[in-house]
C-alpha positions in Angstrom: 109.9 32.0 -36.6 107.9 28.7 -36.8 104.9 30.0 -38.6 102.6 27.9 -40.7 101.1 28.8 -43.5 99.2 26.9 -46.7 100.5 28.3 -49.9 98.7 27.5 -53.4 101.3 25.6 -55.8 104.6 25.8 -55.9 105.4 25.8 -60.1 102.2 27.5 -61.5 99.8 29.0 -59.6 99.8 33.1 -59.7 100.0 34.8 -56.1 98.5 34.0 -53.4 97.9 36.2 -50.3 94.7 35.3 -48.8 95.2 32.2 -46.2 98.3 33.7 -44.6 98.3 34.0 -40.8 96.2 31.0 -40.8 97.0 27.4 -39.6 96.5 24.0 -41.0 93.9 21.5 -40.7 94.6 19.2 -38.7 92.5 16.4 -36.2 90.1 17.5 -33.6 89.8 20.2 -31.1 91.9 20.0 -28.0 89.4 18.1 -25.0 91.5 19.5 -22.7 90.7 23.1 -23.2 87.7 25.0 -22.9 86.1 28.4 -23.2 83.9 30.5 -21.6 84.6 34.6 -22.5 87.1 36.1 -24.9 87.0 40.1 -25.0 88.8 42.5 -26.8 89.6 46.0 -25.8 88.1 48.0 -28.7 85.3 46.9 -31.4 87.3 48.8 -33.8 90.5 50.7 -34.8 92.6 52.8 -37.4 95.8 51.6 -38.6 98.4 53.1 -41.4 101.1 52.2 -42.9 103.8 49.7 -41.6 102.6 50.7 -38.4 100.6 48.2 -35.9 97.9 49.1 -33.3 97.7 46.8 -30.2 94.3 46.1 -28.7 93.9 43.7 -25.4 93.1 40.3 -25.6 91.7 38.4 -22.5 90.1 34.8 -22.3 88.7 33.0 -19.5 89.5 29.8 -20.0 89.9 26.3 -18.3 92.5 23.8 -19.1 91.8 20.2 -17.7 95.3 19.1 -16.6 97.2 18.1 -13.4 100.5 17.8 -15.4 103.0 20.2 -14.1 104.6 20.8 -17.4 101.0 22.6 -18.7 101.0 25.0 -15.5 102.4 27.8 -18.4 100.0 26.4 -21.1 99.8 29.8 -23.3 97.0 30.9 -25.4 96.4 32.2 -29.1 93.2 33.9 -30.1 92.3 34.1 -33.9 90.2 36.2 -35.8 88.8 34.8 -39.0 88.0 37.8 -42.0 83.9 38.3 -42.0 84.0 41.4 -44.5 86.5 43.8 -46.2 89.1 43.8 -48.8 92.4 43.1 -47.2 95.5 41.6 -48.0 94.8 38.7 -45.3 92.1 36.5 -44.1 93.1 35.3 -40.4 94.9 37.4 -37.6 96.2 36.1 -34.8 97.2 37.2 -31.1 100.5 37.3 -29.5 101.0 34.6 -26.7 98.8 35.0 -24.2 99.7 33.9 -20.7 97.8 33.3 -17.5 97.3 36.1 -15.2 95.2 35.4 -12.9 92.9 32.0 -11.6 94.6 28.4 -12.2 95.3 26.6 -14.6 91.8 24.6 -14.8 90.2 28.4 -14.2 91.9 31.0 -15.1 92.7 34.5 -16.9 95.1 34.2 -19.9 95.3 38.3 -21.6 97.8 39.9 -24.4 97.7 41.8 -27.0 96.7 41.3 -30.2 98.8 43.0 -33.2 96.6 44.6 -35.8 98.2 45.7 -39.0 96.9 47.7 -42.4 97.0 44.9 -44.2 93.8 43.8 -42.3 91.6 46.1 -43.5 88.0 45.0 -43.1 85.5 43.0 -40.3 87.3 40.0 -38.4 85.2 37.9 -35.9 86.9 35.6 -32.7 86.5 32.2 -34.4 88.7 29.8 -32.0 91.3 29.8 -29.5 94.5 27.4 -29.3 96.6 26.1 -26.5 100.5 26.9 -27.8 102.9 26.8 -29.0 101.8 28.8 -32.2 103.0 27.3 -35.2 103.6 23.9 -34.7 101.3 21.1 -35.8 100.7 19.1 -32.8 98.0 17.4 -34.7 95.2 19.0 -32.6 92.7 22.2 -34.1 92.1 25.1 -32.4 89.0 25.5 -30.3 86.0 26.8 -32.2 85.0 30.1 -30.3 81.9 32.8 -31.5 83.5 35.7 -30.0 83.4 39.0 -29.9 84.0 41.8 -33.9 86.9 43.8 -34.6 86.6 46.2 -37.4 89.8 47.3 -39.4 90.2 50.4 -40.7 93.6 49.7 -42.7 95.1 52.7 -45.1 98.4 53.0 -47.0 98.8 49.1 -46.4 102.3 48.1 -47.8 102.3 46.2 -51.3 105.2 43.8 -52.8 106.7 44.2 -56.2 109.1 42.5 -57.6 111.3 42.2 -61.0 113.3 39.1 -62.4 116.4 39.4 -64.1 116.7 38.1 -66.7 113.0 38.4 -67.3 113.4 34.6 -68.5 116.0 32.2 -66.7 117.6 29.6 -68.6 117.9 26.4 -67.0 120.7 25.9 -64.7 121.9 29.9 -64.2 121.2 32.0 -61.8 119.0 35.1 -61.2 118.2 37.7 -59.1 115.0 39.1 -57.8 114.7 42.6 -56.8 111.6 43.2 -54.4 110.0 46.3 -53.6 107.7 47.8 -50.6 105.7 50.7 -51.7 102.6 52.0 -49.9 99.5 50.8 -51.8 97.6 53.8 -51.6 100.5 56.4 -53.1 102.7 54.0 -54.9 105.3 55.5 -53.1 108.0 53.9 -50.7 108.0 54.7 -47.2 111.0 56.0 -46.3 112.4 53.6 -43.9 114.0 50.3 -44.2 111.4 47.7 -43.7 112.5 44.7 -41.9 111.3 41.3 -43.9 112.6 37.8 -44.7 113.3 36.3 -48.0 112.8 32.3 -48.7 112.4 29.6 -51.3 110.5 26.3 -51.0 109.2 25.1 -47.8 110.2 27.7 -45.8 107.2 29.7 -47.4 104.6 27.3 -47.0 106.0 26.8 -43.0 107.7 29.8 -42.2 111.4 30.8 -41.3 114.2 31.9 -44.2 116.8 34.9 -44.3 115.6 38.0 -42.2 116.6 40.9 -44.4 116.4 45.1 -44.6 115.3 46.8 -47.6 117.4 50.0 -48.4 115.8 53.4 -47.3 113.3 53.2 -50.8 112.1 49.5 -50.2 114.4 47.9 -52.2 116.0 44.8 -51.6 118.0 42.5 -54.2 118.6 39.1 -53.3 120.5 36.6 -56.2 119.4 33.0 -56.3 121.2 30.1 -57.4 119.7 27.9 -60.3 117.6 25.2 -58.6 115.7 28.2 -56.6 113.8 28.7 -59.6 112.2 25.9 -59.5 110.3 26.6 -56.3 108.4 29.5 -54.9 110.3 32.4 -53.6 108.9 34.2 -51.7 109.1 38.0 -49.5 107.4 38.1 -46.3 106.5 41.0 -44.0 105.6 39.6 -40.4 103.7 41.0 -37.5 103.7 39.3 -34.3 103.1 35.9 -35.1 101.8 36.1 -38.1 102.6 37.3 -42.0 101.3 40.3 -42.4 101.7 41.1 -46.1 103.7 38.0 -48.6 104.7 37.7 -52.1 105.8 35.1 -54.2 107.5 36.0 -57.2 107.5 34.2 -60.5 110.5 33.1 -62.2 109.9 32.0 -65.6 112.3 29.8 -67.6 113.8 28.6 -70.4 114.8 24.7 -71.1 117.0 23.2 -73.2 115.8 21.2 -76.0 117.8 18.6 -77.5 116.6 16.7 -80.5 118.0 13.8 -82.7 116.5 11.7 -85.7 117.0 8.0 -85.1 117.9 8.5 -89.4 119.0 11.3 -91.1 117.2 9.8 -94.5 113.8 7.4 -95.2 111.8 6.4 -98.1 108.5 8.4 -98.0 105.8 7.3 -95.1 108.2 5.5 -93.6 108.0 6.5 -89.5 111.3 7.8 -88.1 111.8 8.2 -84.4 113.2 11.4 -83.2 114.4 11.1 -79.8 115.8 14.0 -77.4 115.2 15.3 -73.9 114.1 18.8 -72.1 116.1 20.2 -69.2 114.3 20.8 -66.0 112.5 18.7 -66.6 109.3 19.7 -67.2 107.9 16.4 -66.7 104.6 15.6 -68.4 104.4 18.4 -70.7 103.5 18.4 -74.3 105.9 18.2 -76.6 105.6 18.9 -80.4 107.4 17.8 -83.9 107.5 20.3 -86.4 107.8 20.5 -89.8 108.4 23.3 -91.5 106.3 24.5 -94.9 107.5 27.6 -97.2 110.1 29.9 -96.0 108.8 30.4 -92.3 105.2 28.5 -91.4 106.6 25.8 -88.6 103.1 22.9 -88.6 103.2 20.6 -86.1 103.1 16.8 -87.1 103.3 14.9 -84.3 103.0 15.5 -80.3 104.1 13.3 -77.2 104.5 13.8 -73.3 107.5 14.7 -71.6 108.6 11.5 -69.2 110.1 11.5 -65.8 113.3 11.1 -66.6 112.9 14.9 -69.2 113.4 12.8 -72.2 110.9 12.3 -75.2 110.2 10.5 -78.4 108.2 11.8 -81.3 107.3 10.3 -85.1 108.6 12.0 -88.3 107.2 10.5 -91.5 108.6 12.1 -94.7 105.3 12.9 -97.0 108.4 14.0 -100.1 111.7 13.2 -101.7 114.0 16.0 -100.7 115.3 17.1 -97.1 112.9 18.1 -94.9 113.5 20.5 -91.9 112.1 19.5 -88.8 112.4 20.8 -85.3 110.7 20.2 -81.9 108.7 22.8 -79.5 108.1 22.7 -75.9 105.2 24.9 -75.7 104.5 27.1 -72.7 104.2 24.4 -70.0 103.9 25.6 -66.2 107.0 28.5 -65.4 108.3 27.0 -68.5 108.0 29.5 -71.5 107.8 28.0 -75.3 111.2 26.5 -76.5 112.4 25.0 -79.5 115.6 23.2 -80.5 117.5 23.6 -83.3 116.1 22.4 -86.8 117.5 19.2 -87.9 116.6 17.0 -91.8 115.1 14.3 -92.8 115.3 13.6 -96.3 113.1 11.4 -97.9 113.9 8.9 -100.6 
């Protein structure tokens, strides 16, 4: 599996569903291919469930090479969302291959895949000499072809708990994900055939294939560093993700905090040094000084570094010990910290 896919950031951003199935941007339009027809076998159809309803795809098509090696040049047709509320915004055909004519005039015709998830009004909007899925640095052919209309029910939906709810730095966790059918929040029944990934296989395709159990359940357990990525839980309809998730591991870093001196005359500045595990690099950090029994103020706030480490500025205002401590508040999948308090008495 060698799809491509554009998913929004990798440490913060919340899900993100709608550019799946598409490809990237790339260059300019192949000069080699051109279009004249692309039809589809129906203007609309029904579709429930996990299943998929197949509709016939056929382009006439030249492609302007005496190269031997592009005599089984395939096609892809794609279908760009025009209206609806779907899970998806671009569909895409199987490989279509050339059935009739030559290679400079000829019939290429497959199927195209339609799923529940695609719900809604699609329109042709280019075509693309393949392999699908890998950047060869060239766009797909803009095409103005024919509507599809999608009537998608009980279209699967992707949940998913953490545990722990909050992952300290440097253990490991487990994600169990769910399929249930969106319209009855009920599973289907059957185990649902999917693949599981972290990082850059999300964005680009590929990771573990994988079976949920009989009530759309499947746990996975990840190692530490995982969280620090995406993971993700994709459903896949020939060639292209049908329904994704990416999950949302929060965590919880270390904070390590030591006063450059344990005493100092009044308004003198004391450096407190220490460092954050992750690290979340470039996120606030704050010195805090605590007033009465429980009201933590803070005093004094820096950046995190590159390297995870930090220094802050304590200034004892009174003779006595003072208790400080320092926060990391809530800072990308990072959730509030603090380390432990430390004094600083003033003399």
């Amino acid at each position: 599996m060698n799809t491509r896919r554009i998913l929004a950031a990798l440490l913060a951003a919340p899900l993100v569903i709608a550019i799946l199935g598409g490809t990237p941007a790339r260059a300019v339009p192949d000069g080699k291919l051109s279009i004249s027809d692309v039809r589809l076998s129906k203007a609309a159809v029904s579709v429930s469930g996990l299943g998929t309803t197949a509709i016939d795809v056929t382009v006439q098509a030249g492609y302007d090479s005496d190269d031997p090696r592009d005599q089984d040049t395939t096609l892809y047709v794609y279908l760009q969302r025009t209206g609806g509320s779907g899970q998806i915004d671009r569909v895409v055909s199987t490989k279509l291959k050339r059935t009739a004519g030559t290679l400079k005039n000829g019939t290429w015709t497959g199927p195209l895949n339609v799923v529940s998830t695609a719900n809604g009004t699609w329109k042709v909007s280019s075509v693309d000499a393949g392999p699908y899925g890998v950047d060869t640095g060239i766009d797909p052919t803009p095409y103005a072809g024919p509507t599809l209309h999608v009537t998608g029910t009980h279209a699967p939906r992707i949940g998913y708990t953490v545990t722990p709810e909050t992952v300290p730095v440097g253990k490991p966790y487990s994600i169990k994900w769910t399929v249930t059918d969106s319209a009855t929040g009920k599973p289907f029944g059957i185990r649902v055939s999917a693949w599981v990934s972290v990082d850059s296989p999300c964005a680009e395709g590929g990771g573990q294939p994988i079976k949920t159990d009989a009530a759309g359940n499947y746990t996975k357990t990840y190692q530490p560093g995982d969280a620090n990525w995406l993971n993700c839980f994709v459903m896949e309809t020939d060639p292209y993700p049908s329904v994704i998730s990416d999950a949302i591991v929060h965590r919880l870093s270390g904070v390590s905090a030591i006063p450059a001196k344990t005493s100092a005359k009044v308004g003198t500045n004391v450096a407190v040094n220490g460092s954050v595990t992750g690290p979340p690099a470039r996120c606030a950090i704050n010195l805090q000084r605590l007033y009465g029994a429980s009201q933590w103020r803070t005093v004094n706030s820096a950046t995190v570094r590159d390297s995870g480490r930090y220094t802050l500025t304590a200034t004892p205002s009174y003779r006595g010990k003072i208790p400080y401590r320092v926060q990391l508040p809530d800072c990308y999948r990072f959730v509030l910290a603090t380390s432990k308090p430390f004094t600083i008495t003033g003399v």
